[in-house]
Backbone as a printed PyTorch tensor [residue, N CA C, xyz], in Angstrom:
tensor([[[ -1.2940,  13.8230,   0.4250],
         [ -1.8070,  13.3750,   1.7050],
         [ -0.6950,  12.6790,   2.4670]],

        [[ -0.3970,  12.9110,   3.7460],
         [  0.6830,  12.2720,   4.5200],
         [  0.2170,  11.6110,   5.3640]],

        [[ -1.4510,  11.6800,   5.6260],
         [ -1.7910,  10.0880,   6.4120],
         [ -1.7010,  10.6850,   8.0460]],

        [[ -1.9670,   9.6650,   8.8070],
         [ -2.0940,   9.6200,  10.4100],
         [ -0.9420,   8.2330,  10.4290]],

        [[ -0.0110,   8.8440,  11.0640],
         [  1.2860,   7.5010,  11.5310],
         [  0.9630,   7.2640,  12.8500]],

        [[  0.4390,   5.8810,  13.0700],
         [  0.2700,   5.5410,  14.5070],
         [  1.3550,   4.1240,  14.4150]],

        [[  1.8960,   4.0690,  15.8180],
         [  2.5440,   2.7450,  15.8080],
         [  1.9220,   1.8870,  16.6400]],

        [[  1.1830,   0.5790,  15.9540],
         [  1.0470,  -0.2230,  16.5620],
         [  1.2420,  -1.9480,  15.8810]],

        [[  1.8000,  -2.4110,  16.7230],
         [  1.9680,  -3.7660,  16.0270],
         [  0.8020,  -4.4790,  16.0530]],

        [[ -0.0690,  -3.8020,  17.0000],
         [ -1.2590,  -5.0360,  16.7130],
         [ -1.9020,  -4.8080,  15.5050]],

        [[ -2.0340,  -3.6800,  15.0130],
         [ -2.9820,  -3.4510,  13.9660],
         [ -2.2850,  -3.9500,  12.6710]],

        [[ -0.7030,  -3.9160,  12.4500],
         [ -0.2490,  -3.5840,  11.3030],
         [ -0.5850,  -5.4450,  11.1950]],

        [[ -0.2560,  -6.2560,  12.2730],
         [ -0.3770,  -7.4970,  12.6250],
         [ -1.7700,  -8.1170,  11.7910]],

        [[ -2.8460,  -7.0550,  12.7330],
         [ -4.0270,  -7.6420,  12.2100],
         [ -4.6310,  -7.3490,  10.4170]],

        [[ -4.1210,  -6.2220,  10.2690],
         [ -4.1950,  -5.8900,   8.6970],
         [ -3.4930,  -6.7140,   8.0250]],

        [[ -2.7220,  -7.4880,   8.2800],
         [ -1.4940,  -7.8060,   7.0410],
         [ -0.9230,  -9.0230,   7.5130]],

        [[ -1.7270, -10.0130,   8.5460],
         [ -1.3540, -11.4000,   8.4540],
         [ -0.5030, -12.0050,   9.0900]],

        [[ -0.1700, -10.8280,   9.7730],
         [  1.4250, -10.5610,  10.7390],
         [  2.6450, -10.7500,   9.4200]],

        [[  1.8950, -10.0080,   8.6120],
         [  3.4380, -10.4010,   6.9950],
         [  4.0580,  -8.8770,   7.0840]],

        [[  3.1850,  -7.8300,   7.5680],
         [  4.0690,  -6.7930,   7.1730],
         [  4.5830,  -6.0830,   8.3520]],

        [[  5.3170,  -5.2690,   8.0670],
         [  6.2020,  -4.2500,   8.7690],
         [  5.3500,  -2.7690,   8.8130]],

        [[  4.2610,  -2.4850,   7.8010],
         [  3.3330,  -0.7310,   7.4660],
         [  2.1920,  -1.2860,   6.9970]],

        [[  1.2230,  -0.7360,   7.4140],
         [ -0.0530,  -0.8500,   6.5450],
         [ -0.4430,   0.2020,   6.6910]],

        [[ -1.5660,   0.6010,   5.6370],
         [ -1.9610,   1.6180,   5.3900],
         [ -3.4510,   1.4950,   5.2620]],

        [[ -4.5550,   2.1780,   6.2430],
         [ -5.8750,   1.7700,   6.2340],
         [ -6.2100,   3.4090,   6.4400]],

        [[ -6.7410,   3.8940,   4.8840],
         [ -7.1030,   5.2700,   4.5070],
         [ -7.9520,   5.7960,   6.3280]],

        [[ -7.3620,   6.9920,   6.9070],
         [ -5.9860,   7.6680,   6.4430],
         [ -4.6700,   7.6510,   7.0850]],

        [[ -4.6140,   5.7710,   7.9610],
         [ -3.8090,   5.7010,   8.8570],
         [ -3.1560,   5.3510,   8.8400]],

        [[ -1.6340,   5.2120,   8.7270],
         [ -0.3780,   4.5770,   8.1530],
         [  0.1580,   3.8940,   9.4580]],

        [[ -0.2450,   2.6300,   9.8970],
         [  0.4850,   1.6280,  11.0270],
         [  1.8800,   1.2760,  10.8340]],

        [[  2.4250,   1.1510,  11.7090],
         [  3.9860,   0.8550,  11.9560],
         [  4.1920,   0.3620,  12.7630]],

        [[  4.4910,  -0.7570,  12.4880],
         [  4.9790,  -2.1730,  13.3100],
         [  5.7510,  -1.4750,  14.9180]],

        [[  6.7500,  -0.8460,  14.6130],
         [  7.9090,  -0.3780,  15.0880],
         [  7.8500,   1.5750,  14.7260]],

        [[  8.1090,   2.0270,  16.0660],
         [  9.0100,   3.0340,  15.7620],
         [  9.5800,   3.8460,  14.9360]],

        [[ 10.6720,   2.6850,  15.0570],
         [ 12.0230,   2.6190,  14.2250],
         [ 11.6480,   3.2620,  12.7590]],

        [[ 10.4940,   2.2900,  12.3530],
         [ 10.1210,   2.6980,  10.5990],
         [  9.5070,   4.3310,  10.5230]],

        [[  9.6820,   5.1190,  11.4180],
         [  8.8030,   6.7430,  11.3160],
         [ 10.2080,   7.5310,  10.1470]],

        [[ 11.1770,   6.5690,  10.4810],
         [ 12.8420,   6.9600,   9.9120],
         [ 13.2420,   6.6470,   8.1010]],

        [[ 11.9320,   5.5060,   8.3250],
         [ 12.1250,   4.7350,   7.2080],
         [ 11.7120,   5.7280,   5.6120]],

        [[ 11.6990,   6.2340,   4.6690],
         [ 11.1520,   7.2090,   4.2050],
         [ 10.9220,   6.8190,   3.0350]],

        [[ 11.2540,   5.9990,   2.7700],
         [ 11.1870,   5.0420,   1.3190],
         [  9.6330,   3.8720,   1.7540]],

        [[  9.8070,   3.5840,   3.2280],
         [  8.7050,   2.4260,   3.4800],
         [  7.3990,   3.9810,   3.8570]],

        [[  7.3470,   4.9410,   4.0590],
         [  6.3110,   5.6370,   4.2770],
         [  6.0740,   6.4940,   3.3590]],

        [[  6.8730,   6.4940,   2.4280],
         [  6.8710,   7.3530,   0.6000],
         [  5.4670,   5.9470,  -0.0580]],

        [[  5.8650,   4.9220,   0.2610],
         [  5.4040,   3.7060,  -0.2290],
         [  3.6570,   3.6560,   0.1180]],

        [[  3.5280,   3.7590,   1.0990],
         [  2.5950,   4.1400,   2.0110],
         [  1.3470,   5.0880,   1.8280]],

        [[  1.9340,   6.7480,   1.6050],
         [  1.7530,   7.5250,   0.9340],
         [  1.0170,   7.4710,  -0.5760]],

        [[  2.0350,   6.5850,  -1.2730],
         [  1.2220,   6.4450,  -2.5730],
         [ -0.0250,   5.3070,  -2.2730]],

        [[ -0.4740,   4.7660,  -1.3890],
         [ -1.6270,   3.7230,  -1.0550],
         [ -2.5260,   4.8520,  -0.6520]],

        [[ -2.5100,   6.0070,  -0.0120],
         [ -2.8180,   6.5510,   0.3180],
         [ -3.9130,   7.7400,  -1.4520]],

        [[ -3.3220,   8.0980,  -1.6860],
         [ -2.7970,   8.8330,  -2.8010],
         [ -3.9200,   7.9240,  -3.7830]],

        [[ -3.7830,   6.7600,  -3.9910],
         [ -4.6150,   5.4390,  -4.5600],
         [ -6.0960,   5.4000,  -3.8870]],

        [[ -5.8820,   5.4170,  -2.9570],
         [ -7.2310,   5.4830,  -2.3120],
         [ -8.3590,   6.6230,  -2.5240]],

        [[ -7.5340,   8.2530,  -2.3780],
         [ -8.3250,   8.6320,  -2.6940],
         [ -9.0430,   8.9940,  -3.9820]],

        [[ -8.2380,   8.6260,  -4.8630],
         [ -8.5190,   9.2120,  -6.2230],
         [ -9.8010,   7.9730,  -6.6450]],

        [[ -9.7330,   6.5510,  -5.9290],
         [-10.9930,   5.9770,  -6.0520],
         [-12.1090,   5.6850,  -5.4200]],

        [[-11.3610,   6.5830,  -4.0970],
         [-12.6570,   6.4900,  -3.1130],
         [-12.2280,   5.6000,  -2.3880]],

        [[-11.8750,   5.7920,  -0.9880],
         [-11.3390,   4.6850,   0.1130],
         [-11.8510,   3.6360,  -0.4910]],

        [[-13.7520,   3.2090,  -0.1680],
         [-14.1960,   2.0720,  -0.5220],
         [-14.1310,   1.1300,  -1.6690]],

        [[-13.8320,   1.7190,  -2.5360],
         [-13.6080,   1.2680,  -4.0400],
         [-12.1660,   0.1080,  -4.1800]],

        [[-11.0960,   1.4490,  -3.7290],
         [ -9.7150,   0.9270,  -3.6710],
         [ -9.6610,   0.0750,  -3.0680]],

        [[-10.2910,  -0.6260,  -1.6950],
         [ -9.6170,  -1.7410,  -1.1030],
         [-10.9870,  -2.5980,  -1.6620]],

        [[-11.8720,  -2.6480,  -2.3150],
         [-12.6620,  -3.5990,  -2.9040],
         [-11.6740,  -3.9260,  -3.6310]],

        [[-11.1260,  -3.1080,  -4.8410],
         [-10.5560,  -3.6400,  -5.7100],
         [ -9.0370,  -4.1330,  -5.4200]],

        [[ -8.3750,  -3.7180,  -4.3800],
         [ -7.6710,  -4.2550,  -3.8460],
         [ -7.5740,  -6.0080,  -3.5700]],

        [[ -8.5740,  -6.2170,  -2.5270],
         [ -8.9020,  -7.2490,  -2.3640],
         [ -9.2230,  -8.1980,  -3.6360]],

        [[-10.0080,  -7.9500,  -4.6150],
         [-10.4110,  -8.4230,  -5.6190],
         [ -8.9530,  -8.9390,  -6.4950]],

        [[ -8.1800,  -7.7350,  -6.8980],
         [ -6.7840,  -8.1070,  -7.1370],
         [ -6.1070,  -9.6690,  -6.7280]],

        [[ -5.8320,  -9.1530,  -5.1940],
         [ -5.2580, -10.0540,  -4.5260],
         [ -6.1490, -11.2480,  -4.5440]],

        [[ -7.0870, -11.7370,  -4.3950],
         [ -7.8290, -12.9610,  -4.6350],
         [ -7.5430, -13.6960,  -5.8460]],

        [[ -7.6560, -12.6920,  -6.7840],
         [ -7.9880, -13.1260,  -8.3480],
         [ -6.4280, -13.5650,  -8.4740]],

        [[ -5.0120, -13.1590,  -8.1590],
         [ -3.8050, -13.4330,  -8.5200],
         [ -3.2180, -14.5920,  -7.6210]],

        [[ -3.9760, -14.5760,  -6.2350],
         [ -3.5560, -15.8850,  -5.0460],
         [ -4.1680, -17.1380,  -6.0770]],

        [[ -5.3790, -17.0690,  -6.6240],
         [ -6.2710, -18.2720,  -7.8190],
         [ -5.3490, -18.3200,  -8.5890]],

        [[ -4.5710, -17.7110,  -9.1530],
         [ -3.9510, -18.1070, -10.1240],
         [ -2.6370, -18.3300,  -9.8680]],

        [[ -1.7870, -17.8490,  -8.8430],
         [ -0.4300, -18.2120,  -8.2260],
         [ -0.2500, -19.5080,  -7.2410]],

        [[ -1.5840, -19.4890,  -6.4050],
         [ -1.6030, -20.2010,  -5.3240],
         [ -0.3050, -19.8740,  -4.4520]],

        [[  0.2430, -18.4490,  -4.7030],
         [  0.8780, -18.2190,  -3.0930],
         [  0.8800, -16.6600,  -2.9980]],

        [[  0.7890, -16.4410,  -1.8200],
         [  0.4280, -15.1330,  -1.0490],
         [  1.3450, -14.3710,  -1.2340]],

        [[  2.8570, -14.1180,  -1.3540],
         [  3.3780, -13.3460,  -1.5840],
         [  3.7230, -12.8500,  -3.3120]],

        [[  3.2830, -14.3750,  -3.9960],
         [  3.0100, -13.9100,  -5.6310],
         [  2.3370, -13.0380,  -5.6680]],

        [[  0.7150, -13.1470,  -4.7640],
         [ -0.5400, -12.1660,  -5.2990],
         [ -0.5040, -11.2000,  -4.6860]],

        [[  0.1600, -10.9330,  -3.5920],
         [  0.2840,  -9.5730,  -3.0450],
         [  1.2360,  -8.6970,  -4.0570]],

        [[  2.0860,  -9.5050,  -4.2850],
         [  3.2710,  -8.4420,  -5.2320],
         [  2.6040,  -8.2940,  -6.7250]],

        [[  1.8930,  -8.9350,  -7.0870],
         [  0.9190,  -8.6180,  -8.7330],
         [ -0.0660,  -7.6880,  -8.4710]],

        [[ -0.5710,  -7.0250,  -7.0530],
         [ -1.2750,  -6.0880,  -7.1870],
         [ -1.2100,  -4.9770,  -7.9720]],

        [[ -1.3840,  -4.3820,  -8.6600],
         [ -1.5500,  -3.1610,  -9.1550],
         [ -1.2070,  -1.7850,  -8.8110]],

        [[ -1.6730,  -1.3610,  -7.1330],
         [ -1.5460,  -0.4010,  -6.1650],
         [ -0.2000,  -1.0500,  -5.6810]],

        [[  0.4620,  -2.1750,  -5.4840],
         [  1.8790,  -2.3030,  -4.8890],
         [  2.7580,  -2.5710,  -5.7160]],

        [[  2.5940,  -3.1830,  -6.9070],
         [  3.4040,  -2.7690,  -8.1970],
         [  3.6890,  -1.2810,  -7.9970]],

        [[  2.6600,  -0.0190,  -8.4410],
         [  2.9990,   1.2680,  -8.5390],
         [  4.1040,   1.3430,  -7.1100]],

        [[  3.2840,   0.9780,  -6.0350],
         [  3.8870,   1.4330,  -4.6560],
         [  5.1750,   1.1450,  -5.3910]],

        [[  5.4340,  -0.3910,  -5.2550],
         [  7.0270,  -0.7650,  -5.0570],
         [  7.9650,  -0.2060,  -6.1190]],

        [[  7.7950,   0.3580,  -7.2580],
         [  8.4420,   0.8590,  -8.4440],
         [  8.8530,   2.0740,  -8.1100]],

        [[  7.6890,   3.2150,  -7.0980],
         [  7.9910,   4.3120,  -6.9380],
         [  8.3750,   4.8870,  -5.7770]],

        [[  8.6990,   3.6760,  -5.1170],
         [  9.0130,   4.1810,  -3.7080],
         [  9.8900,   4.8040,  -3.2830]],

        [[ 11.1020,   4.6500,  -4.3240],
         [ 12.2700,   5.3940,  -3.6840],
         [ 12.7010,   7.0630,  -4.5880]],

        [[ 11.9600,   7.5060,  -5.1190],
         [ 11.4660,   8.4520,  -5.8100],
         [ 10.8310,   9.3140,  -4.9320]],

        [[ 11.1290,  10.5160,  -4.1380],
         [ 10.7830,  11.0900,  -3.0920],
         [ 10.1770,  12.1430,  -3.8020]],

        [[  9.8310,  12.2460,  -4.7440],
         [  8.9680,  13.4190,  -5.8100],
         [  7.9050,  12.7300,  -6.2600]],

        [[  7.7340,  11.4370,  -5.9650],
         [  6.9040,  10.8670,  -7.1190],
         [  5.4950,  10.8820,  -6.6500]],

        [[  5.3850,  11.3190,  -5.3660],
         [  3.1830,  11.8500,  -5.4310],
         [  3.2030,  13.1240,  -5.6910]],

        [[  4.1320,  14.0630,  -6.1440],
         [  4.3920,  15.4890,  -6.6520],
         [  3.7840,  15.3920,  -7.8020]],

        [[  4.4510,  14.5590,  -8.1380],
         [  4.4740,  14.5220, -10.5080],
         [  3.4410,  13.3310, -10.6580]],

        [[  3.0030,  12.4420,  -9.9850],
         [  2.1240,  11.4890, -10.1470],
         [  0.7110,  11.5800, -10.8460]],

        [[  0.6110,  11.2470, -11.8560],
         [ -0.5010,  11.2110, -12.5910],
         [ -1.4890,  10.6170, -12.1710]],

        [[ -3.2940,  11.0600, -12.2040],
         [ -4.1320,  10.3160, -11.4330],
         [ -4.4880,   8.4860, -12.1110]],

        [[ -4.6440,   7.8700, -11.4620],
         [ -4.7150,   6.5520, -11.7870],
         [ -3.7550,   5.9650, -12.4340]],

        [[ -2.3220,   6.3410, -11.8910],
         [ -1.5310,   6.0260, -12.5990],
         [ -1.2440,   4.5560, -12.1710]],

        [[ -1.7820,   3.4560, -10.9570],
         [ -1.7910,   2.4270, -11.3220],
         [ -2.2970,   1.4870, -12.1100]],

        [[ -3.1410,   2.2440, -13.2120],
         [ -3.4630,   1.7280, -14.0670],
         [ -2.8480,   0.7550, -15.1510]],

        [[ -1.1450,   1.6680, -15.1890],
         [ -0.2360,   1.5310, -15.6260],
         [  0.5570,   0.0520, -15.5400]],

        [[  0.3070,  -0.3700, -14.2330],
         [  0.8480,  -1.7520, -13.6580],
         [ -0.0530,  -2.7030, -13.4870]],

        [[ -1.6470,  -2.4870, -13.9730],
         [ -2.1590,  -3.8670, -14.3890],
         [ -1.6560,  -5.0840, -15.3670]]])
């Protein structure tokens, strides 16, 4: 799946706290900027959120998403700890620069990075 790339800063803004640069809200990949349509490692990244989503069902994935991130902010007490202990951005961030890797990707393979 390669998603819908729209650029808008308000959305990526309003999804992500004004913390990120891409978000990804099944099946629309926001971009702060432009600039990042170039980026291929930050929309490979993207892709696999994508990729995550469907294999659990949009609704599922960002329940458990969210759930993630709650449960690791309780136990870190900071936002960029519990965002990076997610599960779905563990996989993301490990495989991002791997331009084969939703080719060969095994299903639920963030399972792997709980």
């Amino acid at each position: 799946m390669r998603g819908v790339v729209v650029i808008s800063k308000f959305f990526t803004n309003l999804f992500s706290a004004r913390r990120a640069v891409a978000v990804t809200i099944f099946p629309f990949i926001f971009l702060a900027e432009k600039s990042y349509k170039n980026n291929l490692i930050l929309l490979n990244h993207e892709r696999i959120h994508l990729s995550q989503a469907l294999e659990l069902g949009v609704l599922f994935f960002y329940l458990l998403y969210i759930l993630e991130f709650v449960l690791h902010y309780i136990k870190y007490r900071d936002f960029q700890q519990a965002y990076l202990r997610i599960s779905f951005e563990r996989e993301a961030y490990h495989n991002e620069s791997n331009k084969h890797y939703l080719k060969q990707r095994k299903y639920y393979s963030f399972f792997h990075y709980f």
